[in-house]
C-alpha positions in Angstrom: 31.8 -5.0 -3.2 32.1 -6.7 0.2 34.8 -5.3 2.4 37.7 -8.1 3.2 37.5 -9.1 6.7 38.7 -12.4 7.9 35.9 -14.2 9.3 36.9 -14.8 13.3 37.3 -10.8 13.2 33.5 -10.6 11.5 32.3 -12.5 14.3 34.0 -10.9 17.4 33.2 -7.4 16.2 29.5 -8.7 15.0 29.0 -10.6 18.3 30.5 -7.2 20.5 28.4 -4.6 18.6 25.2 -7.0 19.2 26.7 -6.9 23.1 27.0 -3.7 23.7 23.1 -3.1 22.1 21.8 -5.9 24.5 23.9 -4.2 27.2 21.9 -0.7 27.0 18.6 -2.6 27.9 19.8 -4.2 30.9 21.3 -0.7 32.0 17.7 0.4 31.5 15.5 -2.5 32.9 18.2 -2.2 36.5 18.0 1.5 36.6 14.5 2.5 35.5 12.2 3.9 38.2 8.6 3.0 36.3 7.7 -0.9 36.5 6.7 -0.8 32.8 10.7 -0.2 32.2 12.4 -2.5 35.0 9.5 -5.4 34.9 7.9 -5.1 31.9 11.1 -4.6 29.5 8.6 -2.2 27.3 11.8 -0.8 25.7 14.8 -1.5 22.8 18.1 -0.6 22.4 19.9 0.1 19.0 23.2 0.8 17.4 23.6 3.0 14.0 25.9 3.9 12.1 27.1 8.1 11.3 24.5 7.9 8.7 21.7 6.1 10.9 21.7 2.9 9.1 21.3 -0.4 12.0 24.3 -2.1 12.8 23.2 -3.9 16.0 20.0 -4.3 18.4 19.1 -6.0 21.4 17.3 -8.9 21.6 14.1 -6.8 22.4 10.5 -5.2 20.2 10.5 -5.8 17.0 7.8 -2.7 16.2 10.2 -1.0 18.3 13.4 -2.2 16.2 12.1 -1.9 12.9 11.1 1.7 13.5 14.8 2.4 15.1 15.6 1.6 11.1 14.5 5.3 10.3 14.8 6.9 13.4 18.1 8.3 13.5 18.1 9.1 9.9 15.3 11.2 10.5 16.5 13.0 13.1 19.7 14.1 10.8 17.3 15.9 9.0 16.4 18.0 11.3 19.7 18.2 13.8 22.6 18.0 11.5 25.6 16.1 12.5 27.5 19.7 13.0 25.6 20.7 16.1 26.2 17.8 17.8 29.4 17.3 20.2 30.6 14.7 22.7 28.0 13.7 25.6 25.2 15.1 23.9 21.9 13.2 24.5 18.7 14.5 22.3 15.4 13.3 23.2 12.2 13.2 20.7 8.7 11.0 20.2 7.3 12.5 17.3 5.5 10.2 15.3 7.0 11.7 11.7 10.7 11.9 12.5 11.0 7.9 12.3 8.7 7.4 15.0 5.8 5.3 16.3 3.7 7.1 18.9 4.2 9.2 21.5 4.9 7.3 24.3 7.8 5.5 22.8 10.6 8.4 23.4 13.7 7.7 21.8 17.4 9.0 23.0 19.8 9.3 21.1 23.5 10.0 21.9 26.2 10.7 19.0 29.5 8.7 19.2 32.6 10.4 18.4 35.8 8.6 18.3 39.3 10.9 17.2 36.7 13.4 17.1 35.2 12.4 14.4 31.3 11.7 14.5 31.1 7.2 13.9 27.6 6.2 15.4 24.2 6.5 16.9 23.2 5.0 20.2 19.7 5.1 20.4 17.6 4.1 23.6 13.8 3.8 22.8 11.7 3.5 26.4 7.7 3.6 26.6 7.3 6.7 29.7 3.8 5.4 31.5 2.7 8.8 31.1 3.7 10.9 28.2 0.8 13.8 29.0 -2.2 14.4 27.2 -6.4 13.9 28.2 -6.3 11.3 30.4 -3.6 9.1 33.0 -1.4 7.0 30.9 -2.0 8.9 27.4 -4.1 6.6 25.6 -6.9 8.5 24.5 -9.8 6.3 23.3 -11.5 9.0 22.2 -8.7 11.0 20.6 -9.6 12.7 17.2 -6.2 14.7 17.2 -2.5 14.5 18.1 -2.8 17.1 20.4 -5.1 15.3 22.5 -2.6 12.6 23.1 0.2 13.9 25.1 3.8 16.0 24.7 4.6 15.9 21.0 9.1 16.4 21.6 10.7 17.4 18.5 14.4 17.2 18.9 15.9 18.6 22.2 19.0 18.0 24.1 18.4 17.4 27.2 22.3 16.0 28.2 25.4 17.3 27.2 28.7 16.6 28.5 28.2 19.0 31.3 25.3 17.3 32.9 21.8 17.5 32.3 19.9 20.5 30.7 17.8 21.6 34.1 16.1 24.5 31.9 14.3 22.1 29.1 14.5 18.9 31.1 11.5 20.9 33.7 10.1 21.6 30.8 9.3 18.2 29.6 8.4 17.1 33.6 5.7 20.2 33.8 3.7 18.4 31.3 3.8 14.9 31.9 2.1 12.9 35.0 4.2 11.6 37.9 7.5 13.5 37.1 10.1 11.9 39.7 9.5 8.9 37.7 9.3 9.8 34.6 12.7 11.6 35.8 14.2 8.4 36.7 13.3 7.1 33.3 15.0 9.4 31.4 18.0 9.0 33.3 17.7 5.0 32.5 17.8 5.7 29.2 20.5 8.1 29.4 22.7 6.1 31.2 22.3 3.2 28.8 23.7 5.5 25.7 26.6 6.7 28.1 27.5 2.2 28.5 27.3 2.4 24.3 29.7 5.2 24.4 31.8 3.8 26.5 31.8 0.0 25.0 32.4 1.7 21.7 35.1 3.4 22.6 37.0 0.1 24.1 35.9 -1.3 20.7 37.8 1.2 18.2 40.7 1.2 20.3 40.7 -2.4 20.4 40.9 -3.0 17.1 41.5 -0.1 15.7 38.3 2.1 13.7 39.2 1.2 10.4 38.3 -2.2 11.5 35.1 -2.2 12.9 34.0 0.0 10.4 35.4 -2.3 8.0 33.4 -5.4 9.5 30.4 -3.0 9.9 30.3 -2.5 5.3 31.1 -6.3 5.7 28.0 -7.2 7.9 25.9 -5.4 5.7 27.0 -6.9 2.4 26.6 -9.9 4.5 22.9 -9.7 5.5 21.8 -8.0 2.2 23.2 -11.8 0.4 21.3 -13.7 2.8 18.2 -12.0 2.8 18.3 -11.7 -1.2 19.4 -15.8 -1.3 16.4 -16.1 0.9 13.7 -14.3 -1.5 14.7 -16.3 -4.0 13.7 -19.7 -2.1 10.2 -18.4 -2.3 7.5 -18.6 -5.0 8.1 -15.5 -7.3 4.8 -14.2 -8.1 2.1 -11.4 -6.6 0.5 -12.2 -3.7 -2.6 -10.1 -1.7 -4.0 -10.2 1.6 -5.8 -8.3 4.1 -6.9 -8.0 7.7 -8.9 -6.3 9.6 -9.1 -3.8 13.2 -12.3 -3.9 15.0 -12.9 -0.4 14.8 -11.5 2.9 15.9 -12.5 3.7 18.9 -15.2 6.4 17.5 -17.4 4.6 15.1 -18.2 1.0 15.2 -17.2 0.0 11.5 -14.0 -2.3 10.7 -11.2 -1.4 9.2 -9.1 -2.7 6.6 -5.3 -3.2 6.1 -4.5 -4.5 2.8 -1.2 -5.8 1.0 0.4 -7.1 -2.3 3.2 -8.7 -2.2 5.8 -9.2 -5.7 8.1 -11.4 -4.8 10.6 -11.6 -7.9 14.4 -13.4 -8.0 15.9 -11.3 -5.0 13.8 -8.5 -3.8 10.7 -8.1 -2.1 7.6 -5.6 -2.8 5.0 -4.9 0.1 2.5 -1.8 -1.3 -0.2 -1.2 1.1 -1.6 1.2 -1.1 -5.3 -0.3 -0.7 -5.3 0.1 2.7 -8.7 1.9 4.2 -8.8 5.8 4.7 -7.1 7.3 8.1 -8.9 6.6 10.8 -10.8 9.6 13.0 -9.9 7.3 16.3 -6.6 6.8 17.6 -5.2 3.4 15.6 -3.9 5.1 12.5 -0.5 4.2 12.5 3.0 5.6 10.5 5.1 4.3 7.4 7.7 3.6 9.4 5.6 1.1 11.5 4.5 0.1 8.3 8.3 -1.2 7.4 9.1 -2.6 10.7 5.9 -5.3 10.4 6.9 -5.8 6.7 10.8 -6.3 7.4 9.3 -8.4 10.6 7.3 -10.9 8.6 10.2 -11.6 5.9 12.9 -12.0 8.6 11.0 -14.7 10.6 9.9 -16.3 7.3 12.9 -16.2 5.4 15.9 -15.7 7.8 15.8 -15.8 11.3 19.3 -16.4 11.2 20.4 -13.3 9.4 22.1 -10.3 11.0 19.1 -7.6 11.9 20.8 -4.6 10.5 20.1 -1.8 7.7 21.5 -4.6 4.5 19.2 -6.8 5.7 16.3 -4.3 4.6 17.9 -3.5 1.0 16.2 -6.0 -0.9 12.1 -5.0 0.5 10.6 -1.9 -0.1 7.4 -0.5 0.9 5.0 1.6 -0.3 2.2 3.5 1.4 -0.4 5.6 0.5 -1.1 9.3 2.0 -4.0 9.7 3.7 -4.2 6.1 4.6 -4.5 4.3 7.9 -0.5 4.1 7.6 0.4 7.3 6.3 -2.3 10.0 8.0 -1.6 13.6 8.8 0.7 14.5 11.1 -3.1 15.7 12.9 -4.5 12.4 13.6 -3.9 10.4 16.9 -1.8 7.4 16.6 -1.2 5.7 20.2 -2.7 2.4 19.4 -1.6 1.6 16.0 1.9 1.2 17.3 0.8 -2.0 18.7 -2.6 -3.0 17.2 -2.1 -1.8 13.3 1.3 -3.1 13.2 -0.3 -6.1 13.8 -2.5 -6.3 11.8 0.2 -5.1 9.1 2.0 -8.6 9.8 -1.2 -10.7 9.9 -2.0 -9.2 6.2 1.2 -10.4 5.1 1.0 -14.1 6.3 -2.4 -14.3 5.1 -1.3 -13.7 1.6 1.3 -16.0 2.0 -1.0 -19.1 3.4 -1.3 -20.3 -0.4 2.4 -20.6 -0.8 4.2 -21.4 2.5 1.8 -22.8 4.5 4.1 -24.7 6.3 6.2 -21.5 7.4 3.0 -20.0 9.2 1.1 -20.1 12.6 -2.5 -19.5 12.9 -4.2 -16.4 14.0 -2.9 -15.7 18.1 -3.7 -12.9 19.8 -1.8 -10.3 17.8 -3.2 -7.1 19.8 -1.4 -5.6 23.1 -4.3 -6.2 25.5 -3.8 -3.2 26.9 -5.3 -2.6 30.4 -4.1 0.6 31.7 -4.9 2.1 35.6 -4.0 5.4 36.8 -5.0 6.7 40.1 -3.2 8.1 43.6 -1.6 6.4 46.4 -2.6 6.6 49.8 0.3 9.2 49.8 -0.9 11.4 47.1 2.0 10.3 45.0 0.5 9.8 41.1 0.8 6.0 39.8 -0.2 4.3 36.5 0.3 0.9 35.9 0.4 0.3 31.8 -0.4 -3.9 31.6 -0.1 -5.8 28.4 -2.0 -9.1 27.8 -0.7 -12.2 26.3 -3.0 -14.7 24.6 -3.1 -18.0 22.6 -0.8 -18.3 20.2 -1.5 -19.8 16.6 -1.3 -23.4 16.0 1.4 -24.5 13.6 2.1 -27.5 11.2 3.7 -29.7 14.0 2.2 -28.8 17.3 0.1 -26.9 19.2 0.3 -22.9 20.1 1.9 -22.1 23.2 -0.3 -20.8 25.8 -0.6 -16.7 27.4 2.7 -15.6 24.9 3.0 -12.2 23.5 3.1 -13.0 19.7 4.6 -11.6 16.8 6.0 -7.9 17.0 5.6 -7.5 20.8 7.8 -8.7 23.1 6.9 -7.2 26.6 6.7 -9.5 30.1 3.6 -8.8 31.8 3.5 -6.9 35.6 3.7 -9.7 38.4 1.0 -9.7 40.7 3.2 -9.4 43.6 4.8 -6.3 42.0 1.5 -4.8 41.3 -0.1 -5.4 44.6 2.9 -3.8 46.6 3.3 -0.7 44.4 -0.7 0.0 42.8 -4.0 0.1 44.9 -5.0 -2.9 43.2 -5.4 -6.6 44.0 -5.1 -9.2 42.0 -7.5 -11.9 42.9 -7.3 -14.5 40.5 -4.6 -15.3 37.5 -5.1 -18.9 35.4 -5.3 -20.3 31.3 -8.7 -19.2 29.9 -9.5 -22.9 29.5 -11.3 -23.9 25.8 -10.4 -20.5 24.2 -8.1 -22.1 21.8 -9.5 -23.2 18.4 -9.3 -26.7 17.2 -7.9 -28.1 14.7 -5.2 -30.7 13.9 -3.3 -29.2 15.8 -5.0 -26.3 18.6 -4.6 -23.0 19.2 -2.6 -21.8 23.0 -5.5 -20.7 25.2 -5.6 -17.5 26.6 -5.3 -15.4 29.9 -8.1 -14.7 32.9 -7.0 -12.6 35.5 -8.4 -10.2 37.6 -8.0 -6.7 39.0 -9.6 -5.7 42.4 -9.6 -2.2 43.0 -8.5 -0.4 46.1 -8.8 2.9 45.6 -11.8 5.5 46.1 -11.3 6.8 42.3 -8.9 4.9 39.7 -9.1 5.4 35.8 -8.7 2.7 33.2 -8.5 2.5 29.7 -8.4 -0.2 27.5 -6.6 -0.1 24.1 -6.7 -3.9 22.6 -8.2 -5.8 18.8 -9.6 -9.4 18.4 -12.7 -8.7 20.6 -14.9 -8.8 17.3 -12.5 -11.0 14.8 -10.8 -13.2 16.3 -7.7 -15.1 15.8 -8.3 -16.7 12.2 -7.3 -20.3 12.2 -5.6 -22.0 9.4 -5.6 -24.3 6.5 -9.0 -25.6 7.8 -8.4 -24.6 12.0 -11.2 -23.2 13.5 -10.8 -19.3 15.1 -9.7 -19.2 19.0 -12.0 -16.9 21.4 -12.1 -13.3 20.9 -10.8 -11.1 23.6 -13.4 -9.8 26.3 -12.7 -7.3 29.5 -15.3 -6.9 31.7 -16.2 -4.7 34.8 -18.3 -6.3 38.2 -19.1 -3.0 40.1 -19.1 -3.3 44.2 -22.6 -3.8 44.1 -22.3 -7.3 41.7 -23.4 -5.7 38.2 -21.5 -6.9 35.1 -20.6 -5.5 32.5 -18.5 -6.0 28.9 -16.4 -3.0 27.9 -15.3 -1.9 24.6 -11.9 -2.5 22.9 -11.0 1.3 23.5 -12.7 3.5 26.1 -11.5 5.4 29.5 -13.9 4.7 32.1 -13.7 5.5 36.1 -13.4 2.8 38.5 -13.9 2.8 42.2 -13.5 1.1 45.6 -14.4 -2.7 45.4 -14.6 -2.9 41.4 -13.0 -5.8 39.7 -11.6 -5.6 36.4 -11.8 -9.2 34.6 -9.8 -9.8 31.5 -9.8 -12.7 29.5 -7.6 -12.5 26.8 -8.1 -14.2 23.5 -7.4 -18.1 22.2 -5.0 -18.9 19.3 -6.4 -20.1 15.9 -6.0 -24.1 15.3 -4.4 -25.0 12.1 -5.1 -28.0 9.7 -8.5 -29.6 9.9 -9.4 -31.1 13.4 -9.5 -35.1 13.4 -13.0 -36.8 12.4 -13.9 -33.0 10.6 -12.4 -34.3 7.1 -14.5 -34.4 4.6 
C-alpha cells in the first residue's frame, strides 16, 4: 500500500534527497587532490535508506550506481547497525560485499537523526592507485585478486573524533602516491559529512515521519512505473549474447549470454549461459551483473522514473557460479567493472533488436579505453594519470551517433590536455575525430577519438585495459560495424607498433602513445545498399 503523501510534498522531499546526492559529488570533484576525481568525475554519490535500499543518486556512473544498490546492504552483513555511532565513516572495495573492483572504494557514513539510525550516505571514488603489481593497479596479467591491489574489508577510518591515524597509515603504506590518495579520502569523507548535514536540515524541516513517509511513497511510486512500463513490451523470451576480445592471458573470446522473460509486469534477465570465469582479469561480479541489467531496462523502459531500490522490484537476475559474473572471490576482476558490464548491456539490446528496434542505438564504443601512465616527476613525487577513451556512438532510428561520447554505463569526462601537460611528463601532440571510423548506414555511426601521448620522462609505465579492438561495434538492422579500437606505440627511434587490448609495457623518453578509439555502428541499411 502506498504511503499518503500529498503530491507538492513528494516532489520537494524527492527533488531535496536527489540534491543532497548530487551535492556529495561536487564536494568531491572541488576537493579531490587526484585529477581522475576533480577532472575526470570517475566517482558517484548515493543515498540509502537504514536498511540499504536507494532512495537518491547523483546524476553520475551508472555501473557505479547500480552496484551502490547492494552495497550498503552488504556491508550490514558484516558491520551491524549496533556498532555504528554518529560521525562514523567505514571505508571498503571488496569486490563481494556489493562491490565492483578494487579501485572503486566506497565510504559510507550512517545517519542518525533523535539517535536513531535513518540512512546510508555512501561516496564511491575510483583512487588512481589502489596497490597491487604494477602503477595504477590494473594488472593485465593478473591471475589472482591478490595481484591486483589492497583488498579493504570494512574499516572505519572516521569517527566523530577525527580521523583514525592508526588504520588510515595503514591503508597509505600500501598504496602508491599516498598524499594523494590522502586527499581523496578526505573528498569523499567530506562529501558524506554535506549528506549528514543536509539530512539533518531535511528531518527537522519537515519532520522524519515525513520524509520517511515520502521515501515508502517514492518507492511504491517507481515500482508502478517501472511494472506499467514492462508491460508496454512484447511478453515473451528473448536471448542474446556478446562477446569480450579475450582476457588478457589467452587469445580466445569470450562470451556473455542472456535470456530475457518478459511477462505482464516483471522482468527476468538469467545469464546462466554465460562462458566459464575467466583466468585474466575481466571476470566481473553479480552485482555488476544487476546494475547493467537494471541500466538497460531503465533507459528502455523509463528514463523518467525515479532511480531508487522500487524501481528494481519488478527485474531479477540470475547468475551462475563459476561464471564470468559470478567467479571466486580468487580471480582478478579490475576490468570487468567497465568492459564486462558492457558487454552485459550490449547482450541485452541485442536480444531485444527483434522487438524494439526503434528503442535501440547501434554498437558504440562500449569499452573504457583505458590508457593508464604512471611514472615520477622531476621531483620524485609518484604520479599516474588513469585516462578513459570515448568513441563513436551507435547510430539510431532518426540520426546519426554523436561523435567521441562515453556510451552506455560510463559516464566519466576525459583529462584535458592542458591539465595533463602541466601536472604528468607527458605531451599531448595531437587530439582530433578519427575521421571514417563510423559505420554506414542509413543513418552512421559517431566517429571516434585520435590523440596522442608524447612522453617526457626517462622511464614511464602504461597499461592498457580496453574491448572492441577485435569485434567491433555491431551495427544495426542492416548498419555496417564502426572501426575497432587500435593503440599503438612509435618508439624515439620511429618504430611502430600495435599493442594489445590488455598489457603493461615500459615507455621512455621521446615515445608517443597513439590511440585511436573506435567508430559507432550505423543502423538501417545505407542508401543505394537495398536490395
Amino acid at each position: 500500500m502506498t504511503a499518503k503523501i500529498d503530491p507538492f510534498t513528494l516532489e520537494v522531499i524527492r527533488n531535496a534527497l536527489t540534491a543532497i546526492a548530487e551535492e556529495m559529488s561536487l564536494v568531491v570533484m572541488r576537493s579531490a587532490r587526484s585529477p581522475l576525481l576533480r577532472e575526470a568525475g570517475d566517482l558517484s554519490s548515493a543515498l540509502t535508506d537504514a536498511e540499504g535500499n536507494m532512495i537518491a543518486q547523483g546524476r553520475d556512473i551508472p555501473m557505479h550506481l547500480g552496484v551502490m544498490c547492494f552495497t550498503v546492504k552488504e556491508f550490514l552483513k558484516r558491520v551491524p547497525a549496533s556498532r555504528m555511532t554518529p560521525g562514523d565513516v567505514w571505508f571498503l572495495n571488496l569486490p563481494e560485499v556489493g562491490g565492483n573492483h578494487l579501485p572503486d572504494v566506497k565510504a559510507i557514513r550512517p545517519i542518525f537523526y533523535d539517535g536513531t539510525l535513518q540512512a546510508f550516505a555512501v561516496s564511491l571514488a575510483h583512487w588512481a592507485d589502489i596497490g597491487g603489481a604494477v602503477p595504477g593497479s590494473y594488472v593485465a596479467f593478473a591471475t589472482d585478486a591478490w595481484q591486483e591491489g589492497l583488498r579493504i574489508s570494512p574499516v572505519r577510518l572516521f569517527t566523530a573524533d577525527g580521523p583514525d591515524r592508526e588504520k588510515l597509515d595503514f591503508v597509505l603504506a600500501n598504496v602508491r602516491g599516498a598524499p594523494e590518495r590522502e586527499g581523496d579520502i578526505l573528498a569523499q569523507m567530506a562529501a558524506t559529512r554535506s549528506a549528514d548535514l543536509r539530512m539533518q536540515d531535511l528531518y527537522a524541516q519537515h519532520g522524519l515521519e515525513t520524509v520517511n513517509r515520502t521515501i515508502t511513497a517514492l518507492h511504491d511510486r517507481a515500482e508502478a512505473q517501472m511494472r506499467a512500463a514492462i508491460a508496454d513490451l512484447p511478453a515473451g523470451e528473448y536471448r542474446g549474447e556478446d562477446w569480450l576480445d579475450d582476457d588478457g592471458i589467452g587469445d580466445q573470446p569470450i562470451a556473455v549470454r542472456v535470456r530475457i522473460v518478459l511477462e505482464k509486469d516483471k522482468a527476468l534477465f538469467d545469464f546462466s549461459e554465460s562462458d566459464d570465469a575467466a583466468r585474466g582479469p575481466i571476470n566481473s561480479t553479480p552485482f555488476i551483473a544487476s546494475a547493467a541489467a537494471f541500466y538497460a531496462m531503465k533507459v528502455l523502459t523509463g528514463p523518467e522514473i525515479q532511480p531508487n531500490g522500487g524501481c528494481y522490484r519488478p527485474l531479477s537476475v540470475i547468475t551462475r557460479p563459476g561464471s564470468i559474473l559470478e567467479p571466486g572471490i580468487d580471480l582478478p576482476v579490475v576490468g570487468g567493472n567497465h568492459e564486462t558490464s558492457q558487454r552485459v548491456a550490449d547482450a541485452i539490446f541485442r536480444a531485444l533488436e527483434p522487438v524494439i528496434p526503434e528503442r535501440l542505438s547501434a554498437g558504440g564504443a562500449t569499452t573504457s579505453g583505458l590508457l593508464l601512465f604512471g611514472g615520477k616527476r622531476a621531483d620524485g613525487v609518484w604520479t599516474t594519470l588513469y585516462e578513459t577513451h570515448g568513441g563513436g556512438e551507435g547510430a539510431r532510428i532518426d540520426r546519426d551517433g554523436a561523435h567521441v561520447i562515453r556510451v552506455h554505463l560510463s559516464n566519466v569526462m576525459n583529462t584535458p590536455a592542458e591539465i595533463i601537460e602541466a601536472e604528468y611528463p607527458i605531451r599531448i601532440d595531437a587530439q582530433r575525430l578519427r575521421q571514417g571510423s563510423g559505420g554506414a548506414g542509413a543513418h552512421k555511426g559517431g566517429e571516434g577519438l585520435h590523440r596522442e601521448y608524447h612522453m617526457l620522462a626517462d622511464e614511464m609505465s602504461l597499461t592498457t585495459m580496453f574491448e572492441r579492438r577485435i569485434i567491433p561495434p555491431y551495427g544495426l538492422q542492416g548498419g555496417a560495424d564502426g572501426a575497432p579500437f587500435r593503440v599503438d606505440v612509435i618508439a624515439a627511434d620511429g618504430e611502430r607498433r600495435e599493442l594489445p587490448g590488455k598489457t603493461n609495457v615500459r615507455l621512455g623518453r621521446g615515445d608517443t602513445v597513439v590511440i585511436e578509439s573506435s567508430g559507432g555502428g550505423g543502423y538501417g541499411i545505407p542508401a543505394g545498399d537495398e536490395r
